[in-house]
C-alpha positions, -999 to +999 in steps of 0.1 A: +000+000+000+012+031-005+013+058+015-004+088+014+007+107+046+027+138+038+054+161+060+025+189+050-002+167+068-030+194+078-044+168+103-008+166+126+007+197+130+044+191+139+045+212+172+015+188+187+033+155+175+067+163+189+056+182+220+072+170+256+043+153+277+031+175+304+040+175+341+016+173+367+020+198+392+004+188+432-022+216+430-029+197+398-032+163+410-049+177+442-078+192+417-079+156+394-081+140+429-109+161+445-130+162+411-126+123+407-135+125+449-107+099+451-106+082+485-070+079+501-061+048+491-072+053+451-050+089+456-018+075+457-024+047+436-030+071+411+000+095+421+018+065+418+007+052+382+014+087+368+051+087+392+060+053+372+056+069+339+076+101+343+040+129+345+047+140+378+065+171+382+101+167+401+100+167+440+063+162+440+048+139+473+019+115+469+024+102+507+006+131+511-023+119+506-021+095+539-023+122+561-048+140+547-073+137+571-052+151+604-063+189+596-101+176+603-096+150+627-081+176+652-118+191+652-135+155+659-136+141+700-153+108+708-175+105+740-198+082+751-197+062+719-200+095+700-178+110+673-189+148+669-176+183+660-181+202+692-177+235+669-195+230+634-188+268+625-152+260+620-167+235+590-187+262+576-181+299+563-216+307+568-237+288+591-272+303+579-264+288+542-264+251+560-290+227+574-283+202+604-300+167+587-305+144+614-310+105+606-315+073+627-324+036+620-319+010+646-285+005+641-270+040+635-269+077+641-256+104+620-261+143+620-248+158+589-248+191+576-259+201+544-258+232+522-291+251+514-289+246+476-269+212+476-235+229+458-215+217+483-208+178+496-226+171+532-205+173+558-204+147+588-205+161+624-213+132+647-216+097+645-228+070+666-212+037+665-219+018+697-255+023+706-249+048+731-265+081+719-299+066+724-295+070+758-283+106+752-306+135+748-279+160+748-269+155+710-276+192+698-253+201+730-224+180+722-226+200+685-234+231+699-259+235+681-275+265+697-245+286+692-248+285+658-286+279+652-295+262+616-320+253+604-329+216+615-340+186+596-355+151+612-381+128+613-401+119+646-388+091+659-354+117+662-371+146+676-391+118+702-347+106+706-335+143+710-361+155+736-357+124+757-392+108+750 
């Protein structure tokens, strides 16, 4: 067959086909991360792959990605079978554009908070995880809730939990 490809080709420009591949910078891979919503494990395996084929940009750390989580864990504590934000305003910049969402089945608690017009991801602020908070009616205390005053979201069977019925 003959060919019909030409130096001229229209299609190829020479500056595209001889180009150096692109470096991934962090704040890059921090952005491809956070828009895939990559949990740790799937971040570095990913920083990894692109590390083994030379896209990363020298000095560039994918262990980051272990530690991740130590900025928010400082504003967690665990009591009484509870893990809960004591201040939830540190989460948000503006607590009037949130709701406080309130869930429980028989085997779980969770308060979340979630933003007015959904644009942001919900945000966790307690969890329970060994049966003790039905025996707790000071929830909205432990989240200080009343210093920051949203607008709340539950079902019955939660208020009935919350005001100790």
């Amino acid at each position: 067959w003959p060919s019909t490809s030409t130096d001229d080709d229209e299609e190829y420009p020479v500056d595209l086909v001889h180009r150096p591949p692109h470096l991934v910078t962090q704040p890059e891979l921090n952005d491809l991360v956070r828009d895939l919503e990559l949990p740790k494990g799937k971040s570095q395996l990913l920083g990894s792959r692109l590390q083994q084929r030379n896209l990363l940009e020298k000095g560039l750390k994918i262990s980051s990605y272990r530690t991740r989580q130590s900025t928010l864990k400082l504003l967690f504590s665990e009591d009484e079978g509870l893990v809960f934000c004591p201040n939830s305003t540190e989460l948000m910049i503006d607590p009037h554009k949130w709701r406080l969402f309130l869930d429980s089945s028989k085997t779980s608690l969770k308060v979340v908070l979630l933003a007015n017009w959904n644009d942001l991801p919900s945000v966790s602020i307690l969890c329970e995880y060994e049966g003790h908070a039905r025996k707790n009616s000071r929830i909205l205390d432990k989240i200080c809730y009343h210093d920051y005053s949203s607008k709340l979201c539950a079902d019955l069977k939660v208020v009935a939990l919350l005001t100790g019925m």
